[in-house]
N, C-alpha and C positions, 0 to 999 in steps of 0.2 A: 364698168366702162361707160363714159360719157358719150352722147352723140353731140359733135358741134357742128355748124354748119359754117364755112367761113365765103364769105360772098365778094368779089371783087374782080374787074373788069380789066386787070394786068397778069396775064398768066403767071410771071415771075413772081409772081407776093402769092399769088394761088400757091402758088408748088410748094414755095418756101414755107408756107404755112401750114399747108396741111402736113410736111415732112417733120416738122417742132412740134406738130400737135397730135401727129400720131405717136410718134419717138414718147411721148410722155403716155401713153396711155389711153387715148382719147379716140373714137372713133370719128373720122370727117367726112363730113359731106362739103364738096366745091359746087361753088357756082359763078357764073360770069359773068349775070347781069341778075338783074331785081326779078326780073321778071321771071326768068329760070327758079329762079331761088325760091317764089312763092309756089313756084309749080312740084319742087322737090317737097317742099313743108310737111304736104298732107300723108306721105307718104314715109319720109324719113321722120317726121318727128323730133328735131331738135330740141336739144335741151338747152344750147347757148349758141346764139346766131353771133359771127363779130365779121361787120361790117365795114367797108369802105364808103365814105358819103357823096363822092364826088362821082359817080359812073354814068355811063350814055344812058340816054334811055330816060326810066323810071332812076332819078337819085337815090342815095342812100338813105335820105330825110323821109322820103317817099315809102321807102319798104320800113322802115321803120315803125312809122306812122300805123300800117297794114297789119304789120307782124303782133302792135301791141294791141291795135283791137280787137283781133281774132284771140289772142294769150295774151291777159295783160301782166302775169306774171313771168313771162319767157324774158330771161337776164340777154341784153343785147349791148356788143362793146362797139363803139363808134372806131375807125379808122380813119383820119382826115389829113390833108396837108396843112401847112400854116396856116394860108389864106382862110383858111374855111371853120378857123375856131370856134368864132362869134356861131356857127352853127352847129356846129357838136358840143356849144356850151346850153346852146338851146334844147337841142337832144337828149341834155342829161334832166335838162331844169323838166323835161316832158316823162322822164322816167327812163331815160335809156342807162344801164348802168355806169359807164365810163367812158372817157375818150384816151385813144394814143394820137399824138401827132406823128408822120413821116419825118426821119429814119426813127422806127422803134426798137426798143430793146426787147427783145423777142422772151429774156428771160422772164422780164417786169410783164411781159404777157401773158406767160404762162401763169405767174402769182394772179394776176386779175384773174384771170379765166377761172384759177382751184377758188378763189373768193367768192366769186359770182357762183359757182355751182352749188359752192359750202354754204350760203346764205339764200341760197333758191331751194336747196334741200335737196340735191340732184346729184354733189358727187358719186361719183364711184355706182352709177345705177346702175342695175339690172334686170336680166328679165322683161319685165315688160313697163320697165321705165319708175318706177319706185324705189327709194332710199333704201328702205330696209324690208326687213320680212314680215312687218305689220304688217303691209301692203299686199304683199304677195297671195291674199286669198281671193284678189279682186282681179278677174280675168276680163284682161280688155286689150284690143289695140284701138280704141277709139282713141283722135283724137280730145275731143271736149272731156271725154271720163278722164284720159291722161292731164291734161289740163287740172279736172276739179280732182284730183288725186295730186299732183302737184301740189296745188294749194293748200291740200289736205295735210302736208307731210309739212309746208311751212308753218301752218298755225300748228300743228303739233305741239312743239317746242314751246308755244305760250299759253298762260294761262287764261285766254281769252273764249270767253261765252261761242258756241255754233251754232246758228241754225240751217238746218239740213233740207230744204226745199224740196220738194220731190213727189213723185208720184207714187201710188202705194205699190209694192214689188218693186221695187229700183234699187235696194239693195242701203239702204240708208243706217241699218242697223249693221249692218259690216261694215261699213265707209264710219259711223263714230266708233266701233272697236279697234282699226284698224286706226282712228287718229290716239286712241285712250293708249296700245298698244306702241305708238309711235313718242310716246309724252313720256317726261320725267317720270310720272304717274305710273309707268307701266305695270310695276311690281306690286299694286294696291289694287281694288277691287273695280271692276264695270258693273254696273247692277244698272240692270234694262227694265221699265214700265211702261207698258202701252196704257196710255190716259184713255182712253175709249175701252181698254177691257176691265175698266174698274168702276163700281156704282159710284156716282155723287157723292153719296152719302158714308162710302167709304175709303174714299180719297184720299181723305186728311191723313185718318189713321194707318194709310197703307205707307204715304209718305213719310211722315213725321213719328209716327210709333205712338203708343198709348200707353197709359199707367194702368196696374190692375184696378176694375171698380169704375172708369172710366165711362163706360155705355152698360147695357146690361149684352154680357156676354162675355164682358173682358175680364177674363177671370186669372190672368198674371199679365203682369209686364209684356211690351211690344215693341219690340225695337224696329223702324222706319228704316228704309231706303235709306232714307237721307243719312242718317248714321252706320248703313251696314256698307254704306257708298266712302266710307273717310279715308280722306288722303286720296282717294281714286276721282272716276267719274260715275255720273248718273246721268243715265241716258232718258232722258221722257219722250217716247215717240207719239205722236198725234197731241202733238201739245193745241194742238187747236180745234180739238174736241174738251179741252177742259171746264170746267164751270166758270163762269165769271165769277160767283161770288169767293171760289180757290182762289183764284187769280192771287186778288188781293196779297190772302197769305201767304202765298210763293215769292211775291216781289218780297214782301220783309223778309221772310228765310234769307233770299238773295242778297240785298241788301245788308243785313246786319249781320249775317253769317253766322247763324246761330238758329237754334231750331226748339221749338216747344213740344212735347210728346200731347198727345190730346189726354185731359183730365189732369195737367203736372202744372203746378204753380212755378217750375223753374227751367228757364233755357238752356240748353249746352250748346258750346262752340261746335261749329262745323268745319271742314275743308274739303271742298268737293270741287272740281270742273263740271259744270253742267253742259250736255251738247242736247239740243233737241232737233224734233223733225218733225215734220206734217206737210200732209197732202194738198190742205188746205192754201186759200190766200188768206196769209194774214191781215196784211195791210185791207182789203176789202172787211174782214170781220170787223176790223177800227172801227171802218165807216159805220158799220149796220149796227155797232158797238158792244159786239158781243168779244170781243178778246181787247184789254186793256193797253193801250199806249204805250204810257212807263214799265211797264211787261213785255215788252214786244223788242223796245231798245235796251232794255237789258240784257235779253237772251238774243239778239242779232247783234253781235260786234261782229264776228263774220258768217256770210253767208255762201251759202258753197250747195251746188244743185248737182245732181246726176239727172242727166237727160233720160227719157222712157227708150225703153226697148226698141219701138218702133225706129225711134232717132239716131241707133247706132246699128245698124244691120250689120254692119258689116262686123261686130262680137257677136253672133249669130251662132254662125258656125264652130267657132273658140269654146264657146258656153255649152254648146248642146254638145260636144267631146266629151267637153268638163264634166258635166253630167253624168255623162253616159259612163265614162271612168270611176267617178265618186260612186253611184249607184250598182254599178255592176256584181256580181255577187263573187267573195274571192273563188277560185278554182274552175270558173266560166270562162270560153272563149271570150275575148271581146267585144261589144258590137260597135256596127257603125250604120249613118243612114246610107241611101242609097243616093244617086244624085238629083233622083226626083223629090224623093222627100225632103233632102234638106233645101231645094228648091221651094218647098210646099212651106218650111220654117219659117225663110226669110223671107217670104212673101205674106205671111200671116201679118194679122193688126195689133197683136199681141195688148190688148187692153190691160193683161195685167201682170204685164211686163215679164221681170228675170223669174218671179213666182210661178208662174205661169208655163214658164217656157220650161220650167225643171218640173212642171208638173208633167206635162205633154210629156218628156221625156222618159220619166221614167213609164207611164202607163204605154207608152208603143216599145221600151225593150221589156217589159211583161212582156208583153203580149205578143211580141215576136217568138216566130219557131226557129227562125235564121239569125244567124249572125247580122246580116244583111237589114236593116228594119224597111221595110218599104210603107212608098208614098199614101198608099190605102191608110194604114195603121194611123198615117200622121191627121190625113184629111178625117178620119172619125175621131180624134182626139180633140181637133180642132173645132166638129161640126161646123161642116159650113153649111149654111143657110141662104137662101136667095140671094146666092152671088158673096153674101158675108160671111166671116169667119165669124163663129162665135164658139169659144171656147165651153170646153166641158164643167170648166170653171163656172164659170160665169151660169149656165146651167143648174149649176148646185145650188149658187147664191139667190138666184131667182127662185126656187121651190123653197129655199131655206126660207125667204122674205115670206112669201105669199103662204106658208106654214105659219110663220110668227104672225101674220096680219087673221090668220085664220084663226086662234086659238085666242088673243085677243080681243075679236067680235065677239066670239061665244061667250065671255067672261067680264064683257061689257068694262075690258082694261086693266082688271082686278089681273094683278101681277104673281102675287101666292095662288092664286088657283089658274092661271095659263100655264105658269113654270110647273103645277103640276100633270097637267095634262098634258104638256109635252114632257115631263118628267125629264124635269133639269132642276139642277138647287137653284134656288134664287140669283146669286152672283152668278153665274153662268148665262140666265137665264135673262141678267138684267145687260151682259158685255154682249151678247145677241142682237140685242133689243137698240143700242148705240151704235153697233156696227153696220145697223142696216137704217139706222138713224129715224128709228120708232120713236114715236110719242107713246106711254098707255095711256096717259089724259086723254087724247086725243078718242079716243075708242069707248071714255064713258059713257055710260047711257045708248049706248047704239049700241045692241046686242043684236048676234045673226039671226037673223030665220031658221039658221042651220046650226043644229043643237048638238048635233053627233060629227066627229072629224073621220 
């Protein structure tokens, strides 16, 4: 079921409209003037506003203008009398989807309106405003999430490159499964890489595969991502930790759409949608020139952000449910918080976002004896610190760091012998080491005073 909203400053087209547009199926929202109608937006969330241009006030031209800044994909039908073509021919030439002239054929509006929903990817929604059940793992009433989920559900249907903008925890690896899941593609494989938990040095061959005999160690055949991704997508998250000197051979993959296994004298065709993400500014890496240009507009034909957690408080409360649901253990009463604590949630700075906040969650229903989780629970989960939250998260990652910088001085950088003394295999030891965005060069020749950890 649709949300429209239909906006117009003559009761009688009100009425008349909303009674054709419910009769079909369509949930509406009236309004009487511009001004009202931007007041209902945030609240109802329309999926197709159809406007009158001509009203007191704020004109049609005017809410228009408003509506597509704040959504520039929200489908808007102009309503106008004769006089006023030359402006609703304007309105269309700016993006508005179509115009009726007065007296309209109410049936020919219904058709526009199923058009515009069927090419904004909106018919027949539900829930919480998503096409289909790709969607549906993404718990939000935000509008902006709804927005870049919208958007999300039109580039589906195309074959077009995504880069996924974002902050780390924002949920960016659901948001490409749920567009992979929404694609022709759906029935073919998503195969996920985080570019930052793989060494340099073994990049190439995580991607692209290798022949046996290739390095010392490859002792059969290796089939790449890239290949175990065909027909499907391949998702690279933190693509803006990658090597510059990869770069390179990623645009050719891209480009010529074919892939070389490392040690193999011959390419094979590929088919793959690529969608990436990163925390990063790429456009800044340009500058400093460490992420490649021609790599950059390749993998951005569109770009699509999920806002931080902070930005949407009010999925707050929706998510820590979710959670609490998801994590519960079967044959347990339920929990819930109390009204202090989830005060104490949606007041936090959540640094690290949706991750974070399902962390919190499940450590205070541990740790709860009541059904009930109280505000205590939440405020030691969060540590707060002089006047600041600072997550338990965040806690870990700092001892984790200040572990890795420690074992490193001792070792004067030497990477085989830190990884053993913290006793991690080397890949492990080296996705660590990126994640906290260590140098070991940097640690040569400087060894601790302090010889024992």
């Amino acid at each position: 079921m649709s949300r429209l909203m239909v906006v117009d400053d003559n009761k009688d087209i009100l009425h008349l409209l909303k009674m054709r547009l419910q009769s079909s199926g369509h949930t509406v929202e009236t309004a009487e003037s511009a001004e009202q109608a931007l007041a209902f937006v945030p609240t109802f969330q329309p999926q197709l506003v159809i406007t009158d241009l001509r009203m007191d006030g704020m004109d049609g031209m005017a809410l228009f203008e408003k509506l597509k800044f704040n959504q520039p994909s929200l489908p808007i039908i102009i309503i106008t009398a004769h006089g006023s073509i030359p402006h609703a021919i304007e309105a269309t030439k700016r993006g508005a989807f179509s115009y009726f002239t007065k007296p309209f054929d109410s049936n020919a509006l219904l058709e526009e309106v199923d058009k515009a929903l069927s090419l904004a990817g909106n018919k027949d929604n539900q829930g919480n405003g998503n096409e289909s059940s790709a969607f549906a793992e993404i718990v939000t009433r935000n509008a902006d999430v709804l927005e870049a989920l919208q958007q999300a559900n039109m580039v589906a249907a195309s074959e077009a490159s995504v880069l996924i903008q974002s902050e780390s925890g924002t949920g960016k690896e659901l948001l490409a499964c749920a567009i992979h899941k929404a694609s022709p593609r759906a029935d073919k494989p998503f195969v996920a890489l985080n570019c930052s938990s793989v060494p340099d040095s073994l990049l190439e061959s995580e991607l692209f595969g290798h022949v046996k005999g290739a390095f010392t160690g490859a002792n059969r055949d290796h089939q790449g991502l890239i290949q175990a991704a065909e027909g499907g997508t391949l998702f690279l998250d933190e693509v803006g930790d990658m090597p510059l000197e990869f770069q390179v051979k990623l645009l050719r993959v891209l480009q010529e759409r074919e892939v070389r296994p490392v040690g193999s004298t011959g390419s094979k065709p590929i088919d793959v949608r690529v969608i990436c993400a990163t925390h990063r500014d790429l456009e800044a890496l340009i500058e400093e020139g460490s992420f490649r240009e021609d790599l950059y507009y390749r993998l951005n034909v569109v770009q699509l952000e999920l806002p931080a957690l902070r930005a949407r408080r009010d999925d707050i409360p929706l998510l820590a449910q979710h959670f609490l649901e998801q994590l519960s253990p079967k044959g347990k009463a339920p929990r819930h918080f109390s009204a202090e604590a989830m005060e104490a949630l949606a007041s936090a700075s959540w640094p690290g976002n949706i991750r974070q906040l399902r962390n919190v969650v499940e450590q205070t229903m541990v740790l709860s004896h009541t059904t009930v989780i109280p505000e205590a629970l939440v405020k030691r989960a969060l540590k707060k610190d002089d006047g600041e939250i600072v997550p338990f998260a965040d806690a870990r990652d700092h001892f984790e760091r200040d572990y890795l910088v420690e074992v490193l001085h001792i070792t004067a950088g030497n990477v085989t012998q830190a990884a053993q003394l913290a006793r991690r295999n080397r890949t492990e030891f080296y996705r660590l080491l990126r994640r906290h965005h260590l140098d070991p060069h940097s640690f040569r020749g400087q060894p601790s005073a302090r010889q024992t950890l």
